[in-house]
C-alpha positions as a Python dict, from the first residue, in 0.01 Angstrom:
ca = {
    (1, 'X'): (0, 0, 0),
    (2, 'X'): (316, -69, 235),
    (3, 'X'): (248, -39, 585),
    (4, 'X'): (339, 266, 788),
    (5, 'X'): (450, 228, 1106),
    (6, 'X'): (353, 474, 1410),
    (7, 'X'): (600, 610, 1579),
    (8, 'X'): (631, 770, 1953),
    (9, 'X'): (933, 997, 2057),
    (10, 'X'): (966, 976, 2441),
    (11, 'X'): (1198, 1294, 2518),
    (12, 'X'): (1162, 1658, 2344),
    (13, 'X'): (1497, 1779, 2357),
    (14, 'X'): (1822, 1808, 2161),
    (15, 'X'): (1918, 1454, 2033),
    (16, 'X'): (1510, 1393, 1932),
    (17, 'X'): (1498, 1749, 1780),
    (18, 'X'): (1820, 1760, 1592),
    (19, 'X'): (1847, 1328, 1519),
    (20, 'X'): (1584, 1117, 1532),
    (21, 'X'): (1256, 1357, 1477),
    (22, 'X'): (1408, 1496, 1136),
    (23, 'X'): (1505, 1174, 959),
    (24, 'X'): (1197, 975, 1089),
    (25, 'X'): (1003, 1297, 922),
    (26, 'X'): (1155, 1128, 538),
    (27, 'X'): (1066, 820, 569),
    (28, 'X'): (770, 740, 400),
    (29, 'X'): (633, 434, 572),
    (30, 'X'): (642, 629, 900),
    (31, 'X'): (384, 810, 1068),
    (32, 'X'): (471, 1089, 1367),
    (33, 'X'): (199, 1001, 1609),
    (34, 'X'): (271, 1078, 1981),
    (35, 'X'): (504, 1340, 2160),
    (36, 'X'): (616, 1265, 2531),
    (37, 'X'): (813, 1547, 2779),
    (38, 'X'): (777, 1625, 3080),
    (39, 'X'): (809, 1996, 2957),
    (40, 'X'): (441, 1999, 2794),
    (41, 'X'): (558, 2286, 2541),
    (42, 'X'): (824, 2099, 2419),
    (43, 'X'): (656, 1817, 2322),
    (44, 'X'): (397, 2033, 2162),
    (45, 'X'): (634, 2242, 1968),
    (46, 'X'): (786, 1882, 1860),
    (47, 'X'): (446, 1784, 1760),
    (48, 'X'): (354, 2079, 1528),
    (49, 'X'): (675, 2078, 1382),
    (50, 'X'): (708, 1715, 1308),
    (51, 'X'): (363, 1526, 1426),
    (52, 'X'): (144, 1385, 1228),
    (53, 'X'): (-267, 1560, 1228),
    (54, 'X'): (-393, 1554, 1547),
    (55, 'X'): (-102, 1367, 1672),
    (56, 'X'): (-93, 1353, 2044),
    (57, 'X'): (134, 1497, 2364),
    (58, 'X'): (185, 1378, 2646),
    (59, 'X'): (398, 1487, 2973),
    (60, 'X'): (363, 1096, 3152),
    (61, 'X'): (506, 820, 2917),
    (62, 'X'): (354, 534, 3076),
    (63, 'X'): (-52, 708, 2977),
    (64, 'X'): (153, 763, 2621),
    (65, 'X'): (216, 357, 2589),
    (66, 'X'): (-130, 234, 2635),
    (67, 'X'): (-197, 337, 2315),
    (68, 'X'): (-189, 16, 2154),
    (69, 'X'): (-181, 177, 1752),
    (70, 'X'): (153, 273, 1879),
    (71, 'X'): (406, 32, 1688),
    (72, 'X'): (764, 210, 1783),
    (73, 'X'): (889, 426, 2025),
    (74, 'X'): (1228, 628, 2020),
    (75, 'X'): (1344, 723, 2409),
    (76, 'X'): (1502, 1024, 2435),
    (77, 'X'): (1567, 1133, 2741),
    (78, 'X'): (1829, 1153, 3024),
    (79, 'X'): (2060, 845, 3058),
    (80, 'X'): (1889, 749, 3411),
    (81, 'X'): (1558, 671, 3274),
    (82, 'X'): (1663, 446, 2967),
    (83, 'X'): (1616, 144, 3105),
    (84, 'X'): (1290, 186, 3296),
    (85, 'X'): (1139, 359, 3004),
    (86, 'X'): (1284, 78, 2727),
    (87, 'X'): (1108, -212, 2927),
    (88, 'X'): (785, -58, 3004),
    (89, 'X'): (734, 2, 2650),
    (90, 'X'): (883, -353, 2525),
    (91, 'X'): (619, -486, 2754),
    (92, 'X'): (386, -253, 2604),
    (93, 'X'): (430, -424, 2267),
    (94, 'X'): (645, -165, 2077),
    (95, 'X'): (957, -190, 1884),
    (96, 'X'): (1238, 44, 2116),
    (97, 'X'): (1523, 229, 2002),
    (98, 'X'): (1672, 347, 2263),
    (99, 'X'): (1942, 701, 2232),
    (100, 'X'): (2288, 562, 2349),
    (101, 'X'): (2437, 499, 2612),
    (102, 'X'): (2208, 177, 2646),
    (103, 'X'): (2208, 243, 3011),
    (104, 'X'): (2377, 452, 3334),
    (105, 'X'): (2441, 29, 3409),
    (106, 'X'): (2527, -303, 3306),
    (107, 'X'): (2218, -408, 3544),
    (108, 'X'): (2000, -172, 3375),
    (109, 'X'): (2107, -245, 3022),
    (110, 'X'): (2068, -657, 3084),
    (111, 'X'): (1702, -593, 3203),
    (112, 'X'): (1670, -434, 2884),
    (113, 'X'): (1807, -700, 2677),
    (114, 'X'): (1592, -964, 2843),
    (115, 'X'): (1274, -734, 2822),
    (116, 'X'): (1354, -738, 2417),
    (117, 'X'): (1426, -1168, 2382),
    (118, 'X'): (1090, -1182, 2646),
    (119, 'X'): (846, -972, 2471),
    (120, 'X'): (982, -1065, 2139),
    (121, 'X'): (999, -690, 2011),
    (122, 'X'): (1313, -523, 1833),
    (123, 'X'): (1543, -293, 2051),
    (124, 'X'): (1830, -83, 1863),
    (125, 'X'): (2065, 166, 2064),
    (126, 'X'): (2098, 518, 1906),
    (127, 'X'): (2504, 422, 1788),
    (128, 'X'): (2465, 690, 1474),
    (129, 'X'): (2862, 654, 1432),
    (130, 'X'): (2819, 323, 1263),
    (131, 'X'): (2620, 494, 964),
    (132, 'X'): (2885, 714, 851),
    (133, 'X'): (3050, 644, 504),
    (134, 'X'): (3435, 571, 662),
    (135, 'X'): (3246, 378, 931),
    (136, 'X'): (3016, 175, 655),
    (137, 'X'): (3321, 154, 397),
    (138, 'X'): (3611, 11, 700),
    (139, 'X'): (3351, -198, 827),
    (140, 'X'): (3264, -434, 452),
    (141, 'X'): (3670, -386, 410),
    (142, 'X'): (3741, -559, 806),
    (143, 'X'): (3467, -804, 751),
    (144, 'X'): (3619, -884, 377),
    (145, 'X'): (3970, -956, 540),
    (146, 'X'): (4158, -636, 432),
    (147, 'X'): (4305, -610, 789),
    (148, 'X'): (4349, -987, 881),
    (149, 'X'): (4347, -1062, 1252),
    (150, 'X'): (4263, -715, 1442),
    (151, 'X'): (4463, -737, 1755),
    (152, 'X'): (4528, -412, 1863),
    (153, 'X'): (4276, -96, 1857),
    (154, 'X'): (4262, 284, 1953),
    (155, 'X'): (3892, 414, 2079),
    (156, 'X'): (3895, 803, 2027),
    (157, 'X'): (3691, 1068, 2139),
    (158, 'X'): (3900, 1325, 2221),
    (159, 'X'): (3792, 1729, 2265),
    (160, 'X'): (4012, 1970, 2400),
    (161, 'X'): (3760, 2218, 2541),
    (162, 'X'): (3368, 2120, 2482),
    (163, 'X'): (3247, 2062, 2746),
    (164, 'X'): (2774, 2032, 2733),
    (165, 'X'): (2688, 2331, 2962),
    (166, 'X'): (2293, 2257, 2891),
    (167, 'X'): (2042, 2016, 2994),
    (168, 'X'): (2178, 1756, 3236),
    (169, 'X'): (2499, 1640, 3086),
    (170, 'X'): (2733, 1758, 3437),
    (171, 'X'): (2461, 1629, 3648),
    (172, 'X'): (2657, 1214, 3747),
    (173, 'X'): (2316, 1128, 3912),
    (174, 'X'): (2098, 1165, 3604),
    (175, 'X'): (2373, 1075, 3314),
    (176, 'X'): (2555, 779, 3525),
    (177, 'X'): (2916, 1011, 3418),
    (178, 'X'): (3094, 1238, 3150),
    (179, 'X'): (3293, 1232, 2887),
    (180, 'X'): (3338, 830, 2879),
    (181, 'X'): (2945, 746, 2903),
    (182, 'X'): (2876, 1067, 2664),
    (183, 'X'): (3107, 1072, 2390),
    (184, 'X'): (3388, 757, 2445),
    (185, 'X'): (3064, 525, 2410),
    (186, 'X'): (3076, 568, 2064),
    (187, 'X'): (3443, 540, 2023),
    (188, 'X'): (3386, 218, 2181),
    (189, 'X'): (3135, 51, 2066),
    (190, 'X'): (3219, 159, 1700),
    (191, 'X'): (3601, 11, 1792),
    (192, 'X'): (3400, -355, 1901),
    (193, 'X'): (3224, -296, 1563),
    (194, 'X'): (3500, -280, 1353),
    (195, 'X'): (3679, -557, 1543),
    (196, 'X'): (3362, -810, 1602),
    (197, 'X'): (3465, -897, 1962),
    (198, 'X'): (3243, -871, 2192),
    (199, 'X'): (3418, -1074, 2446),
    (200, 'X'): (3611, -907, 2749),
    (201, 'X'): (3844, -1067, 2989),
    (202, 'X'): (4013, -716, 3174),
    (203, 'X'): (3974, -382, 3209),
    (204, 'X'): (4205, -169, 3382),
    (205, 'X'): (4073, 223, 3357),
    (206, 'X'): (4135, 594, 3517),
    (207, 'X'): (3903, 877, 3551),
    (208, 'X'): (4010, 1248, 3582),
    (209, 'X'): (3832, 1544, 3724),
    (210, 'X'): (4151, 1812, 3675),
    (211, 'X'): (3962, 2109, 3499),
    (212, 'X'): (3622, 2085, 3566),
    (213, 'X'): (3672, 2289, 3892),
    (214, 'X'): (3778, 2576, 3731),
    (215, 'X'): (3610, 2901, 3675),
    (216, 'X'): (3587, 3102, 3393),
    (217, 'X'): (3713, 2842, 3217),
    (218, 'X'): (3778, 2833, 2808),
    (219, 'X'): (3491, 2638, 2648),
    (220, 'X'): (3326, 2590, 2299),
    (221, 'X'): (2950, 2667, 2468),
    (222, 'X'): (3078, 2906, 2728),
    (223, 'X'): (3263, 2878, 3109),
    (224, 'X'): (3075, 2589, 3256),
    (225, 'X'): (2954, 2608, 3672),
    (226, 'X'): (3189, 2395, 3851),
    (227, 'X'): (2946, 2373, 4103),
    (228, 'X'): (2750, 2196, 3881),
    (229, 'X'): (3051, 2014, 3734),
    (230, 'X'): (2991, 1667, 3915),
    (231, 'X'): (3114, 1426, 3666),
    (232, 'X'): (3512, 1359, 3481),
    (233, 'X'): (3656, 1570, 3198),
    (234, 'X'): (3831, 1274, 3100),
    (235, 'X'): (3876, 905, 3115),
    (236, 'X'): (4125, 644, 2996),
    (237, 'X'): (4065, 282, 2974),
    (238, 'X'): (4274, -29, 2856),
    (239, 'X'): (4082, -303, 2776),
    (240, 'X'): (4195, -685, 2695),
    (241, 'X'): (3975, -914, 2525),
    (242, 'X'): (3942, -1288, 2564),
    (243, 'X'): (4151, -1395, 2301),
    (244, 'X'): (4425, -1144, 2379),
    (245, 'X'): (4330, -826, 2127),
    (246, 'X'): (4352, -513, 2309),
    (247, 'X'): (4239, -109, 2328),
    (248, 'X'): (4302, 168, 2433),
    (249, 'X'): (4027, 390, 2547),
    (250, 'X'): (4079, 758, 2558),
    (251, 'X'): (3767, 1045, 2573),
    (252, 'X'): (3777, 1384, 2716),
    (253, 'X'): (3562, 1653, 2714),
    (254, 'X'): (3822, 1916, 2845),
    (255, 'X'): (4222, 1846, 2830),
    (256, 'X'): (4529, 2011, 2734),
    (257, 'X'): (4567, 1819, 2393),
    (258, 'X'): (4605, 1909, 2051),
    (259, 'X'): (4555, 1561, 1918),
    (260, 'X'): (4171, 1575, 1919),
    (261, 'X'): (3903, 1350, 1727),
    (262, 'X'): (3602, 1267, 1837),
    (263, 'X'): (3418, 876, 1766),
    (264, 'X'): (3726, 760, 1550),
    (265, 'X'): (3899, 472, 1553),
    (266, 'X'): (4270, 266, 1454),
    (267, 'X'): (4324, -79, 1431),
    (268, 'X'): (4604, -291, 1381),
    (269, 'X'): (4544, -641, 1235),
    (270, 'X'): (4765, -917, 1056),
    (271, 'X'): (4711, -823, 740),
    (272, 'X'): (4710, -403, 731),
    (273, 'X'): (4572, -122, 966),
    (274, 'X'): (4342, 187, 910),
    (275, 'X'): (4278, 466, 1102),
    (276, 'X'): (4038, 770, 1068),
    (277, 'X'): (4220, 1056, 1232),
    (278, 'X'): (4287, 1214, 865),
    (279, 'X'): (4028, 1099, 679),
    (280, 'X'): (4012, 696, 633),
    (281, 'X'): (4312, 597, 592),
    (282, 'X'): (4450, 217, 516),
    (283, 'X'): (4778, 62, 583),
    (284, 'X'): (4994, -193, 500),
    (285, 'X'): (5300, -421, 238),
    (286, 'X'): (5238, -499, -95),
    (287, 'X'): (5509, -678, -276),
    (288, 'X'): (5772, -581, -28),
    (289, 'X'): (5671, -209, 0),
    (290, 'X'): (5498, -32, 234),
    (291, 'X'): (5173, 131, 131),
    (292, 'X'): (4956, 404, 296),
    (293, 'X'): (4623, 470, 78),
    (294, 'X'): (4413, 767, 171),
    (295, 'X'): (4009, 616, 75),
    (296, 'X'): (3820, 884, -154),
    (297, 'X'): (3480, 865, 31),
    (298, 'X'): (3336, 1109, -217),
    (299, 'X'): (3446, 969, -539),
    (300, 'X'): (3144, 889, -782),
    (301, 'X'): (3334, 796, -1110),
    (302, 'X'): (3157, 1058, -1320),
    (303, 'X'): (3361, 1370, -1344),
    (304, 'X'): (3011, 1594, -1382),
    (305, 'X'): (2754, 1429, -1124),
    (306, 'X'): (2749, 1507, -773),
    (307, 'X'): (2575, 1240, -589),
    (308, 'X'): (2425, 1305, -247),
    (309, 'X'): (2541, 1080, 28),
    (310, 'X'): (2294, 981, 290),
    (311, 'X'): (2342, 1133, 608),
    (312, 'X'): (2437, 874, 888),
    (313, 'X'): (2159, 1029, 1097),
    (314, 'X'): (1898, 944, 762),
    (315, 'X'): (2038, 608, 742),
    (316, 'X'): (2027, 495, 1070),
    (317, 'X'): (1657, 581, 1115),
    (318, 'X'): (1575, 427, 735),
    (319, 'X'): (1781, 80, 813),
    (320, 'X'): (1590, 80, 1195),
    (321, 'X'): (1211, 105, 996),
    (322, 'X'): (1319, -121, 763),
    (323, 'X'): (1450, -402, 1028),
    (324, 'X'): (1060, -360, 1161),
    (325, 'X'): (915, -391, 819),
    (326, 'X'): (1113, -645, 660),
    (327, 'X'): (1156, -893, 1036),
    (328, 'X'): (1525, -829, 1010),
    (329, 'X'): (1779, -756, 1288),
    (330, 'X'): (1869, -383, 1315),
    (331, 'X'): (2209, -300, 1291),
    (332, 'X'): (2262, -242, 1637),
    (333, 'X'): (2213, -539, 1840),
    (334, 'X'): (2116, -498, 2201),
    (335, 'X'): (2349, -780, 2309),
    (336, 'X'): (2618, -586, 2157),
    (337, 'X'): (2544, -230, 2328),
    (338, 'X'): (2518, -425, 2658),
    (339, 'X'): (2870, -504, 2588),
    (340, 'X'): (2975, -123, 2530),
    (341, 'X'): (2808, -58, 2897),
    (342, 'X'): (2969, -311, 3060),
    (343, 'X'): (3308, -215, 2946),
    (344, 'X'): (3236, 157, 3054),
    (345, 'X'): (3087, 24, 3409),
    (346, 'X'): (3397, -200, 3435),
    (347, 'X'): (3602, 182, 3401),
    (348, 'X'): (3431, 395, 3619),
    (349, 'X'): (3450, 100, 3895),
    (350, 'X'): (3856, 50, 3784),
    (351, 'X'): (3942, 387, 3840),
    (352, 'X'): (3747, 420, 4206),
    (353, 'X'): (3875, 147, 4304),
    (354, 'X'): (4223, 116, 4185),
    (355, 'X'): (4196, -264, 4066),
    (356, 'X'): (4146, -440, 3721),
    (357, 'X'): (3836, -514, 3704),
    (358, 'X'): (3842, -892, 3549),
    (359, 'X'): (3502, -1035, 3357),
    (360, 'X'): (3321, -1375, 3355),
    (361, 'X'): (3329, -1586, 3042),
    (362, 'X'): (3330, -1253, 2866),
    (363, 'X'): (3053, -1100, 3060),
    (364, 'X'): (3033, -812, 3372),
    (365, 'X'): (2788, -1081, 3535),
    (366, 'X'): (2873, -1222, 3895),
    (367, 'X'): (3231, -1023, 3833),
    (368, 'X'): (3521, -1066, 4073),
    (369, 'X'): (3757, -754, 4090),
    (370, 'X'): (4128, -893, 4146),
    (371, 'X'): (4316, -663, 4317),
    (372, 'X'): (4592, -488, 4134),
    (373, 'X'): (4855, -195, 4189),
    (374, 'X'): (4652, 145, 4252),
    (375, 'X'): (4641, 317, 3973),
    (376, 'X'): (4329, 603, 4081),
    (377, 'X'): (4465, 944, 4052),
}
C-alpha cells in the first residue's frame, strides 16, 4: 500500500478554503491531519469539512509543528508571516508549500530558500497559473523551440475595477503591497517561466495610488474604505535581463482601461510569438506568409467524448504530492520564486526612489541603485 502523506494547512481562510484544502481532499495518498488559525472556528469548520477523523486544530502554529507524524504543511496566511512560518516548519522536518508571493521580501524569501537546501526538505510556492492548459501547452511548445530566442515579453494582470475589500489585502504592513505583490506576481513569474531566465540586470518601475482614495467608488466586491486603502491600485515595471531580453510589467487592481487580463502573458522570440489575451494564440512566417493560429485547448479528436480537463488548482496539488513521493523537484522551484520577489522588491524600491534599481550577477543581493532620471509620480 502507497504511502500517504499527512498534511497540515497553516491559515483557514480564502486561498486554503477555495485552493489548496479542496484538491488536497482528491488525492488519495493524502491524509488531512491538522488545521492551524488564529480564528479557532475557522480552523475547526476547515477541519470538519475537510480533516481527516479526529484530525486536530490549532490557533498557534509553532505547538501545530511539533507533531513529528506531520510530513507537509501548506501556509496560508497573510504575506507577512510567510517566511517565518516556511522556516520554522522546514526546520521542523516538513515538506512546505508556501501560497505566493514567496515573501513581503527578497530577505525573507532567501532565508527561505536556504532553510529548504539546509534542512534538505522540498519547498514549492503556490504559482497555480503555471497548471493551466495554455500555460502547460506554451510552455512544452517554448521549451521545444516553437518561439526561438524569447527576447521580448508582456507580464499582464490587468483589472479595471476589483479591487479585495476583505481580509487584509489593503493593509501594506501585513501584505508587503497591492496589485503588483497580489496579482502581477503571477504575471511575472509565469512570464520568467515561459522565457527560462531567471537572470536580471535592471529594473526601472512606477507605482500609482490615483483611485484608491476615492469614495464610493465602482468596484466588483463593493466601494472599498480609502481609509483603509494603504497600498497602489497599480504598478508598472520594465525589466531587462542579463542577456538583453526584456518585459514589461503592468498589474492593476483599479484603472481606467478596457484592455484587461489578468496572469497572461506575450512573448516575442526569433522564431514566432504567442500571446494569451484571446485565447492562446501563436504567431509567426511559414514559407513567406504570415501565420496567426488560434490553439484548440479543448480539442479531444473524438467528435462524441467529452474529456474532463484537470483543473490547474487539482494539478498543482497532485504534481506537489507526487514530487514528495516520487524524490522529484516540484514544479515550482524556490530559487525561481525568489527571483519573482526580487524583481517586485526591485519595483516598489524603483518607483520610491526614482532610480533603476541595477542587480548583482543576476541577483537583488548586496544591490547598488544607480541613480537615474526621476521617474516617481
Amino acid at each position: 500500500m502507497e504511502k500517504k502523506l499527512k498534511v497540515a494547512i497553516i491559515g483557514c481562510g480564502g486561498i486554503a478554503n477555495g485552493k489548496h484544502l479542496p484538491s488536497l481532499k482528491k488525492i488519495e495518498q493524502v491524509e488531512l491531519v491538522a488545521f492551524c488559525d488564529i480564528i479557532k472556528e475557522r480552523a475547526v469548520e476547515a477541519a470538519e469539512k475537510f480533516g481527516a477523523e479526529a484530525a486536530n486544530v490549532y490557533t498557534d502554529y509553532k505547538e501545530l509543528l511539533k507533531d513529528p507524524t506531520i510530513d507537509v504543511v501548506h501556509v496560508c496566511t497573510p504575506n507577512e508571516s510567510h517566511a517565518e512560518i516556511t522556516v520554522h516548519s522546514l526546520e521542523a522536518d516538513k515538506h512546505v508549500m508556501c501560497e505566493k508571493p514567496m515573501a513581503k521580501t527578497s530577505k525573507e524569501a532567501r532565508e527561505m530558500v536556504e532553510a529548504a537546501k539546509r534542512t534538505g526538505k522540498k519547498l514549492t510556492i503556490g504559482y497555480q497559473n503555471r497548471f493551466r492548459q495554455d500555460s502547460q501547452y506554451l510552455k512544452q511548445f517554448c521549451q521545444d523551440g516553437g518561439l526561438g530566442d524569447v527576447y521580448y515579453a508582456k507580464a499582464l494582470a490587468i483589472r479595471r475595477r476589483a479591487v479585495p475589500t476583505w481580509g487584509v489585502f489593503l493593509d501594506e504592513e501585513k501584505q508587503g503591497g497591492g496589485p503588483l505583490i497580489d496579482i502581477g506576481t503571477h504575471a511575472l513569474d509565469l512570464t520568467l517561466w515561459m522565457m527560462n531566465n531567471y537572470k536580471p540586470r535592471v529594473v526601472l518601475g512606477t507605482t500609482f495610488h490615483k483611485l484608491g482614495s476615492r469614495e464610493n467608488a465602482a468596484n466588483a466586491w463593493g466601494p472599498w474604505d480609502p481609509e483603509k486603502f494603504k497600498v497602489e491600485d497599480s504598478a508598472f515595471g520594465f525589466i531587462v535581463m542579463e542577456n538583453g531580453a526584456t518585459i514589461s510589467l503592468e498589474s492593476s487592481w483599479a484603472l481606467n482601461t478596457l484592455q484587461i487580463g489578468e496572469a497572461k502573458c506575450v512573448l516575442a522570440g526569433t522564431e514566432g510569438g504567442a500571446d494569451m489575451e484571446e485565447g492562446l494564440r501563436i504567431n509567426g512566417e511559414n514559407f513567406g506568409k504570415l501565420y496567426t493560429q488560434n490553439v484548440d485547448l479543448n480539442a479531444t479528436g473524438v467528435s462524441f467524448y467529452e474529456g474532463k480537463q484537470e483543473s490547474d488548482a487539482d494539478l498543482e496539488a497532485r504534481l506537489w504530492i507526487e514530487s514528495i513521493l516520487k524524490d522529484t523537484e516540484p514544479l515550482v522551484k524556490p530559487e525561481e520564486a525568489l527571483v519573482v520577489t526580487e524583481i517586485l522588491e526591485a519595483i516598489y524600491e524603483s518607483s520610491k526612489t526614482g532610480k533603476a534599481i541595477y542587480f548583482d550577477n543576476g541577483s537583488l543581493q548586496g544591490k547598488d541603485a544607480i541613480e537615474a532620471d526621476k521617474v516617481g509620480i
